[in-house]
C-alpha positions as CSV (number, residue, x, y, z in Angstrom):
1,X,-20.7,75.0,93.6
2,X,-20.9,79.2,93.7
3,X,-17.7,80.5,92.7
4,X,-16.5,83.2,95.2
5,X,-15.2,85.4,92.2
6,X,-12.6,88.3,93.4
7,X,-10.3,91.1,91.2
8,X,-7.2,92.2,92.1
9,X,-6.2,96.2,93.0
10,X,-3.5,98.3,91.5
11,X,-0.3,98.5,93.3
12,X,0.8,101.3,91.2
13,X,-0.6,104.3,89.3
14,X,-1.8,102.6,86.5
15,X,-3.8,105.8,84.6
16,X,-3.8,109.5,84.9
17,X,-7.2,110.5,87.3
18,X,-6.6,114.1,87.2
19,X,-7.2,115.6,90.2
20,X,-7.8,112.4,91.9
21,X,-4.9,111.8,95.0
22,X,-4.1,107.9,94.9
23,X,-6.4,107.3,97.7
24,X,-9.4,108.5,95.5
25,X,-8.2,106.2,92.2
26,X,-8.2,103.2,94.9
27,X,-11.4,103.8,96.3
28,X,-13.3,103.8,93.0
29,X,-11.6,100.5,92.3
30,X,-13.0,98.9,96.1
31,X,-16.2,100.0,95.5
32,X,-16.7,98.9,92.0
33,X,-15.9,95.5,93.7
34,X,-18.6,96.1,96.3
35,X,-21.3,97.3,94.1
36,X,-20.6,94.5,91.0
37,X,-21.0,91.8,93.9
38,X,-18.1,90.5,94.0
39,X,-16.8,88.7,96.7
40,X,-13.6,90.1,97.3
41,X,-10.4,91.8,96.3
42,X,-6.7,91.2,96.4
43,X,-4.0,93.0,97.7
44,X,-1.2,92.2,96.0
45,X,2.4,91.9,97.5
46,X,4.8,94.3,95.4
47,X,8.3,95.3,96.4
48,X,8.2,98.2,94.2
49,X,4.5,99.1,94.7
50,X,2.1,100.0,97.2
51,X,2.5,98.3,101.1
52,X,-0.2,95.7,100.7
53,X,-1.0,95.9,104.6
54,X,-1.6,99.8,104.1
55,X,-3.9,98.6,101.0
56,X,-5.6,95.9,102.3
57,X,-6.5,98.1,105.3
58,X,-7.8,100.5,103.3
59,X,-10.0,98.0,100.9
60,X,-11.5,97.3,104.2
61,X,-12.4,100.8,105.3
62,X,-14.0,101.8,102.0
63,X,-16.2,98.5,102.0
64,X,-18.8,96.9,104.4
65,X,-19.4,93.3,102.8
66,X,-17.0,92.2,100.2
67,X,-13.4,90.7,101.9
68,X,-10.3,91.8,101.4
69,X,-6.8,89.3,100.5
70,X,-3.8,90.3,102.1
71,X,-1.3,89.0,99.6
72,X,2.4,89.5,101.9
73,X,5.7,87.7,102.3
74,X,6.4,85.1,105.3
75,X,9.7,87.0,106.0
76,X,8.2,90.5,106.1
77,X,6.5,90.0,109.4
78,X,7.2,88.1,112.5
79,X,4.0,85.6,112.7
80,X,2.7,87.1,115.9
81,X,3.0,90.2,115.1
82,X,1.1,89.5,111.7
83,X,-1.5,87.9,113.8
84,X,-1.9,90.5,116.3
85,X,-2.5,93.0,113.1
86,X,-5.0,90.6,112.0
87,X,-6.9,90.0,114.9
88,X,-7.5,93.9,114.8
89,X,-8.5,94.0,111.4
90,X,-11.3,90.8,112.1
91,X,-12.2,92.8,114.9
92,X,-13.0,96.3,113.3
93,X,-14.2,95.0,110.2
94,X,-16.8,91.6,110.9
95,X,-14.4,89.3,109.8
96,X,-13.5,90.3,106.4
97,X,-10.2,90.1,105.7
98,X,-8.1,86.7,104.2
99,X,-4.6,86.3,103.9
100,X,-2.4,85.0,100.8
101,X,1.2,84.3,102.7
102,X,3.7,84.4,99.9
103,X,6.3,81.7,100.1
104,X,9.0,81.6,97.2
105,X,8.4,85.6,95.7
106,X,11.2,87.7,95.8
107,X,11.7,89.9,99.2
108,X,14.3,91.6,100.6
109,X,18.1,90.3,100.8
110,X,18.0,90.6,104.7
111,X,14.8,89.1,105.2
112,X,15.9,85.9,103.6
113,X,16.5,82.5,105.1
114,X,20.1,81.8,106.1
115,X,19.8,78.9,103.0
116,X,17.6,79.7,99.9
117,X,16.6,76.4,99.1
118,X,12.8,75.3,98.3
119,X,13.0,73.3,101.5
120,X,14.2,76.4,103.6
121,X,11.2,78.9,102.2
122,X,8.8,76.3,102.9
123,X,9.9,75.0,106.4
124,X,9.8,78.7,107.6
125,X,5.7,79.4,106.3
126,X,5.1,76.4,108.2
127,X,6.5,77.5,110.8
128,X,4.8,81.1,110.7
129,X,1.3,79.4,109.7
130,X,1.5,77.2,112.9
131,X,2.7,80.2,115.2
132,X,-0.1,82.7,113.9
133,X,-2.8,79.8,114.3
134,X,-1.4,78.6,117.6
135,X,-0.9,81.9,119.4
136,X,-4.6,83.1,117.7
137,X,-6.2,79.7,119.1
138,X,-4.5,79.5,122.7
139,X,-3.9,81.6,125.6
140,X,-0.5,80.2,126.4
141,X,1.3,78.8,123.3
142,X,5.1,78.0,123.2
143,X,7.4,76.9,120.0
144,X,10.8,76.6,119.5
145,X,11.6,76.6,115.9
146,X,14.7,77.0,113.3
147,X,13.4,80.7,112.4
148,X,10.6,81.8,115.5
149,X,10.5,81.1,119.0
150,X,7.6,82.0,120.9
151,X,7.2,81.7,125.1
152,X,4.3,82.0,126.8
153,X,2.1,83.7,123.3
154,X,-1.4,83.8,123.4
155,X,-4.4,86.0,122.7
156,X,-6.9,87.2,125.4
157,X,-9.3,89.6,125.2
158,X,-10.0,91.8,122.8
159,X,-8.0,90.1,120.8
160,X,-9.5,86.3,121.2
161,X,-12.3,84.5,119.6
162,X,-12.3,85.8,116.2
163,X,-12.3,84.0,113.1
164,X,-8.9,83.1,111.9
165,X,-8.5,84.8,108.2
166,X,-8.9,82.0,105.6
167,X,-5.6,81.2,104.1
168,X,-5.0,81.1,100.3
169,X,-1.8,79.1,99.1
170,X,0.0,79.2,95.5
171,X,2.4,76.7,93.7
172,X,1.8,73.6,92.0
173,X,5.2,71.2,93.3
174,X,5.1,68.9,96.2
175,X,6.1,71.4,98.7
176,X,3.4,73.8,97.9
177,X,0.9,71.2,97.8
178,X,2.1,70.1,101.4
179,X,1.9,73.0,102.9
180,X,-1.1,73.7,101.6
181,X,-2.9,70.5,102.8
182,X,-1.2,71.6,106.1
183,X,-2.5,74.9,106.9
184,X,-4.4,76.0,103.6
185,X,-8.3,76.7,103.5
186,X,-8.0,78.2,99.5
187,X,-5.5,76.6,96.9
188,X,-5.2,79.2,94.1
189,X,-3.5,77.4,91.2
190,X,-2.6,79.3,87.6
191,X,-4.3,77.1,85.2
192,X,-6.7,75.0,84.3
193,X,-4.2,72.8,83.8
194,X,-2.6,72.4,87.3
195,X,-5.9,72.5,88.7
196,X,-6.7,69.1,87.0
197,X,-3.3,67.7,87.3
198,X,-2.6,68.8,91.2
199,X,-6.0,69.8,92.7
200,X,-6.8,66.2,93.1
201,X,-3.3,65.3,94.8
202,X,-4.0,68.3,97.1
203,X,-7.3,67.0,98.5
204,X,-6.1,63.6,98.9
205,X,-3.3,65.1,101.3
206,X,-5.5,67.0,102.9
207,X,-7.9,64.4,103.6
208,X,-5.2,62.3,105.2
209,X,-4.9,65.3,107.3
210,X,-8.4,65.3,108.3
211,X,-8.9,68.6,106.5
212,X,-10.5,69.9,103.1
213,X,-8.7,72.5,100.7
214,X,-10.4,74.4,98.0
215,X,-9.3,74.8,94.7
216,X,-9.2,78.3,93.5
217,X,-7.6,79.5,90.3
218,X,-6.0,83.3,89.2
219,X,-6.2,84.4,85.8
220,X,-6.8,87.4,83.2
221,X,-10.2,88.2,81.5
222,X,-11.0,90.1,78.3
223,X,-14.8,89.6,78.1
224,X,-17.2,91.3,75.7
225,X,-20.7,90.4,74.5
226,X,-19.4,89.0,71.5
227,X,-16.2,86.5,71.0
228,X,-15.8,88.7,67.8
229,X,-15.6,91.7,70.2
230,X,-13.4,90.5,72.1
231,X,-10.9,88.9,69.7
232,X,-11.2,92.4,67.9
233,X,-10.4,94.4,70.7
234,X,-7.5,92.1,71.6
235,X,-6.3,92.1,67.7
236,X,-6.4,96.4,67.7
237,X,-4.1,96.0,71.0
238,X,-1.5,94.0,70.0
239,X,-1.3,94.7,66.4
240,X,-1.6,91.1,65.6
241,X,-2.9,87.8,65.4
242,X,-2.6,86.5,69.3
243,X,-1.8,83.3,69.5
244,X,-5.2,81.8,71.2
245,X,-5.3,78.1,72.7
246,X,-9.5,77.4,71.9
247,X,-11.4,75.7,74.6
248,X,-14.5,73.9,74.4
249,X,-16.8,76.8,75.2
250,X,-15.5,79.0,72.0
251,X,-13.7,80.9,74.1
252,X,-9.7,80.9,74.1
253,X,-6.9,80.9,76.8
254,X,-3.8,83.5,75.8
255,X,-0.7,83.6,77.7
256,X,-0.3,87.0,76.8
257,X,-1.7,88.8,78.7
258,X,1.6,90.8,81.0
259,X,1.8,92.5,77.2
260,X,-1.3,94.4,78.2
261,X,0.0,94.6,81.5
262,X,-1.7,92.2,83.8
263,X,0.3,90.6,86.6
264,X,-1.1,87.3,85.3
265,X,-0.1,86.0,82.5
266,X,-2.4,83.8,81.3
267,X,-6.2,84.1,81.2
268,X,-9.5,83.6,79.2
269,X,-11.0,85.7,76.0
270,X,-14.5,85.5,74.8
271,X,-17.9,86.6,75.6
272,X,-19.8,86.4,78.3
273,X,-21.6,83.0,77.6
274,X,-18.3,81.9,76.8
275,X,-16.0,82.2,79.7
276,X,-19.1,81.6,81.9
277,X,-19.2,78.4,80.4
278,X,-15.4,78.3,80.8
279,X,-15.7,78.8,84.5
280,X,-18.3,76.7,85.2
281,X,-16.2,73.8,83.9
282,X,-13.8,74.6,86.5
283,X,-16.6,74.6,88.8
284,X,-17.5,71.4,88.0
285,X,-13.6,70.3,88.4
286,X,-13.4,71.8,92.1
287,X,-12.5,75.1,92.0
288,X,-14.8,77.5,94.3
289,X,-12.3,80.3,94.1
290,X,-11.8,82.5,90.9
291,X,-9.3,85.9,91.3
292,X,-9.6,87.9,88.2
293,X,-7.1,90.4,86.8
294,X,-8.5,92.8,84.3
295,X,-8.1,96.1,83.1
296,X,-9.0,98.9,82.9
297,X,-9.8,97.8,86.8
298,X,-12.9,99.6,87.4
299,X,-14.8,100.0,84.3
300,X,-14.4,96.1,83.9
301,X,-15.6,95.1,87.2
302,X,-18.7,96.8,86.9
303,X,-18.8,94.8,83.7
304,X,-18.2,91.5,85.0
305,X,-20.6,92.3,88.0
306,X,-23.3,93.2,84.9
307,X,-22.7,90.6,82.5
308,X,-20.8,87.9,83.6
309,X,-22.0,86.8,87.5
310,X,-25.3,86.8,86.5
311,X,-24.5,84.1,83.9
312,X,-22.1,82.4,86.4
313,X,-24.1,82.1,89.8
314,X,-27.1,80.2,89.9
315,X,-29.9,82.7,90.8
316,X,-30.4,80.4,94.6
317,X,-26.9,81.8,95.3
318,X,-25.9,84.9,93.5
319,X,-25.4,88.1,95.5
320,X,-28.2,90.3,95.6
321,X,-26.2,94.1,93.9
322,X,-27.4,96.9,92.8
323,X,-28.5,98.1,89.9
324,X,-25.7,98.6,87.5
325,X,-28.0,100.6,84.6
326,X,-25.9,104.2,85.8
327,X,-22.4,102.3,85.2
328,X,-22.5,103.2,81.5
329,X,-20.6,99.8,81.1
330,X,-21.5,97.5,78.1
C-alpha cells in the first residue's frame, strides 16, 4: 500500500519572519507541502488559534494538487451549513479538500450538548455526518433528530454532484470505532499501538456495514541521516537523556515530543532508513494514512519530501516533485 503522507500547519505564530504578515509565514508552509509531494495538509481545530475554516481555505488557494484537512468541531457549525461551505470549496478547488469532524475536543460552553456524556458527543456527529451526506446526496432530504432538524434540504445545482470530502475520524473506544465504521473513510489513530489493537475491530464493523475504513495514524518526526544525528539533536534540546522506547528498525518512539512543542505527543526518532522502515511496518499493518507533525514546519518538509518519501513510496507510485537541490535542506 502507498502511504498518503500529510504535515500539519501552524495555528499560531510559531517563529519570528520579519517582515513577513502571517499570511506570507503560512504560504511558505503550503507550498513546502506542495513541492516535497506530499499529499496533504492539516488544518488543525484550535480554540485559541487560527479559524481552521479561514486556514484550510487558504491551504487551498495557495496549492493546485495536494488536499487540504479541515480539522473543526461538530458543534461549531450546523451540518448543512458546513456542507454548503464544502460543496463550494470541492467546487472551486477540483475536489481537494477532506474533513476531520472533531468529536470529544474542547469547544465552546454554549455550543455544548445539553448532557456532556460520551454518548451525547457522539449521537450528535452522527447525526451531523448523516445530515451533511444526506442533504449533499439528495435533492429533498428530511430528518428529525435530538440536535438538527432538517425539511425539505437538498443540493441542486451548482452545488450537486461533487465528491463528498473524505472523512477522517479519531479515538480508540467503542464509540469512536462506531462512528467511524458508520460514516468514516480515514481512521487516524495515535499509535502504533491502537492501530494494532483497534484497527482490526474497526474494519470488521465496518465490513458488517458493507463499507471499508482506512487506518491512518498521527505522530511526530525528528529524522536525520544518521540515528546518531538525530538522537544528538534531540539530546542538545532537551538537555538530557530522552527516554526512547527502541523499535525494530533502530529507530525509537518518544512521548515527548509537546516539550518541543508539537501538538502530538508521541512520534518516531531516527534516520531516514529508519523510520522508513518504521512506516512501512505500519504499512504492512493497514495504515494508508500517515499525518506528521514536525518542526521547524517548513525546513522539515522539504526534508521529508527529499529524504524520506523517496525511501517510503515505491518508485510505481510515488509523486513525481520537483527537484529539491535549491532547498538547502540536508
Amino acid at each position: 500500500m502507498s502511504l498518503r503522507v500529510w504535515t500539519t500547519l501552524a495555528t499560531r505564530d510559531e517563529r519570528d519572519w520579519g517582515h513577513l504578515p502571517p499570511s506570507e509565514e503560512r504560504a511558505h508552509a503550503f507550498r513546502a507541502a506542495e513541492v516535497a509531494g506530499l499529499d496533504g495538509v492539516v488544518a488543525p481545530y484550535d480554540l485559541g488559534g487560527e479559524e481552521s475554516t479561514v486556514l484550510v481555505g487558504d491551504a487551498l488557494r495557495h496549492t493546485r494538487w495536494v488536499h487540504a484537512l479541515h480539522e473543526f468541531h461538530v458543534a461549531a457549525f450546523n451540518p448543512v451549513y458546513a456542507a454548503k461551505v464544502a460543496a463550494s470549496y470541492q467546487r472551486f478547488t477540483a475536489g481537494r479538500l477532506d474533513w476531520a469532524p472533531l468529536v470529544t475536543a474542547a469547544t465552546p460552553s454554549q455550543r455544548r450538548p445539553s448532557s456532556t456524556d460520551a454518548a451525547s458527543w457522539y449521537a450528535r456527529a452522527d447525526e451531523f455526518l448523516t445530515i451533511s451526506r444526506g442533504v449533499w446526496n439528495h435533492e429533498t432530504f428530511d430528518l428529525e433528530g435530538t440536535y438538527y432538524q432538517v425539511k425539505g434540504g437538498g443540493f441542486r445545482e451548482a452545488l450537486a454532484g461533487l465528491p463528498f470530502p473524505r472523512v477522517h475520524l479519531t479515538g480508540s473506544d467503542d464509540d469512536a470505532l462506531r462512528l467511524s465504521a458508520k460514516h468514516g473513510d480515514v481512521h487516524v489513530f495515535t499509535t502504533a499501538h491502537e492501530v494494532a489493537e483497534r484497527g482490526p475491530a474497526l474494519q470488521e464493523q465496518a465490513r458488517a456495514l458493507g463499507r471499508a475504513v482506512e487506518l491512518g495514524i498521527r505522530l511526530s518526526l525528528l529524522v536525520r541521516e544518521t540515528v546518531g544525528e538525530a538522537l544528538g539533536e534531540l539530546a542538545a534540546e532537551t538537555g538530557a537523556s530522552p527516554d526512547l522506547v527502541p523499535l525494530p528498525s533502530g529507530a525509537s518512539w518518544w512521548d515527548g515530543f509537546a516539550t518541543r512543542g508539537h501538538s502530538s505527543p508521541g512520534g518516531l526518532v531516527g534516520s531516514y532508513a529508519q523510520v522508513a522502515d518504521e512506516l512501512a511496518r505500519l504499512a504492512s499493518q493497514g495504515v494508508g494514512t500517515v499525518i506528521l507533525d514536525v518542526r521547524p514546519r517548513v525546513e522539515e518538509t522539504y526534508r521529508i519530501g527529499e529524504h524520506l518519501l523517496p525511501l517510503v513510496r515505491p518508485a510505481s507510485s510515488s509523486t513525481s516533485t520537483p527537484d529539491l537541490e535549491t532547498t538547502g535542506v540536508r
